[in-house]
C-alpha positions as CSV (number, residue, x, y, z in Angstrom):
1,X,141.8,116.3,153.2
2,X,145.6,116.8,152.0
3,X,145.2,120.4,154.4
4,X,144.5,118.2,157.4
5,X,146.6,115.5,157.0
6,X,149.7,118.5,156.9
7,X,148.0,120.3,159.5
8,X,148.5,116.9,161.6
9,X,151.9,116.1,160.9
10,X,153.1,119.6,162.2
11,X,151.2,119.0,165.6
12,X,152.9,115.7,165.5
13,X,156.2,117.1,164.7
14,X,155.9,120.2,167.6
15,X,155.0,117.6,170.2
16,X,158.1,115.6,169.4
17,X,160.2,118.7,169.5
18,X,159.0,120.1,172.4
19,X,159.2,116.0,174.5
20,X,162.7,116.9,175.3
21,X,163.7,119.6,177.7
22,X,166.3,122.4,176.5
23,X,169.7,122.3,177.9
24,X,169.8,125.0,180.2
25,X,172.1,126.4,182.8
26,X,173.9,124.5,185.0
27,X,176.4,124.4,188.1
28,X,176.8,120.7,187.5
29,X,178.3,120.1,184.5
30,X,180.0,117.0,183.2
31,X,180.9,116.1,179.6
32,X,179.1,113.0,178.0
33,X,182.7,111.0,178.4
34,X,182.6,111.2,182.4
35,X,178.5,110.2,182.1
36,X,179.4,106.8,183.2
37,X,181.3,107.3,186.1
38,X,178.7,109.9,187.5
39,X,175.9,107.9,187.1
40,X,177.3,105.2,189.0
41,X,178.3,107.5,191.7
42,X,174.8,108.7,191.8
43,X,172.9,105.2,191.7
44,X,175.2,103.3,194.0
45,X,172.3,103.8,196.7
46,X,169.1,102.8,194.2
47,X,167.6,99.4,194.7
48,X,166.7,99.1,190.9
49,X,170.7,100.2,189.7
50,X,170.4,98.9,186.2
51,X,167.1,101.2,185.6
52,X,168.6,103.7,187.5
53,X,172.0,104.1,185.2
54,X,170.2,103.7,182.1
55,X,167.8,106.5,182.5
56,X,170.7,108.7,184.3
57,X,173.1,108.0,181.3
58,X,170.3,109.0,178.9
59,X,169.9,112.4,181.2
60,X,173.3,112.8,181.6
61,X,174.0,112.4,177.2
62,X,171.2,115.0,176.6
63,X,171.5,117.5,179.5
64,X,175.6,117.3,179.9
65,X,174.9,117.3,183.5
66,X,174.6,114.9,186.7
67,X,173.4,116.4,190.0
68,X,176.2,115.9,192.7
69,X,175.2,113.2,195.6
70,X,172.7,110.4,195.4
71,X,168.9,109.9,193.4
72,X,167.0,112.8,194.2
73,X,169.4,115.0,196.1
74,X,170.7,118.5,194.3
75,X,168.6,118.3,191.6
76,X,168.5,122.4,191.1
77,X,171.7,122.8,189.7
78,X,170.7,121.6,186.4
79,X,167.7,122.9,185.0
80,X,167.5,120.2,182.3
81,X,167.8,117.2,184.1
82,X,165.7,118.2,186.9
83,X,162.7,119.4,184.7
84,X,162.6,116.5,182.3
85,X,159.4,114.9,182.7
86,X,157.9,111.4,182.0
87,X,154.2,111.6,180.1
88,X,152.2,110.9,182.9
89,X,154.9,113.8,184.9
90,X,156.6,112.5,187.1
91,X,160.3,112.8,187.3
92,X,162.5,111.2,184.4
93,X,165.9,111.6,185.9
94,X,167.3,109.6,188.6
């Protein structure tokens, strides 16, 4: 019993780990202090702007990266960002 109770904590533990992307390359970088200011830029055309900045900040913290331009343009410049996925899949990044 005490084998498969450890034996489920590690699968718990790997799924955890492996939940949030790795930072990769980028051509878009920009350092956690300038998050703010990118994020706006990039959800100034979003109907749902507080949504849209929280989960861009959050992207932006982990990956140290915004896409240039608006939701859902230039996403291929940063690996991280643009292959972060929500549990059903789709898209977590703005």
């Amino acid at each position: 019993m005490k084998v498969v109770f450890i034996f489920l904590v590690l699968i718990v533990m790997v799924s955890m780990i492996s939940a949030k992307p790795l930072i990769g390359s980028t051509s878009c970088p920009v350092p956690r202090s300038k998050c703010g200011a990118a994020c706006i830029k990039r959800c100034s055309h979003k109907g749902h702007k507080k949504r849209c900045l929280f989960y861009c900040n959050h992207c932006c913290g982990w990956c140290q990266c915004v896409p240039p331009g608006y939701v859902g343009q230039n996403k291929g410049c940063c690996s991280c960002y643009n292959n972060w996925k929500t549990q059903i899949g789709g898209p977590k990044c703005p």
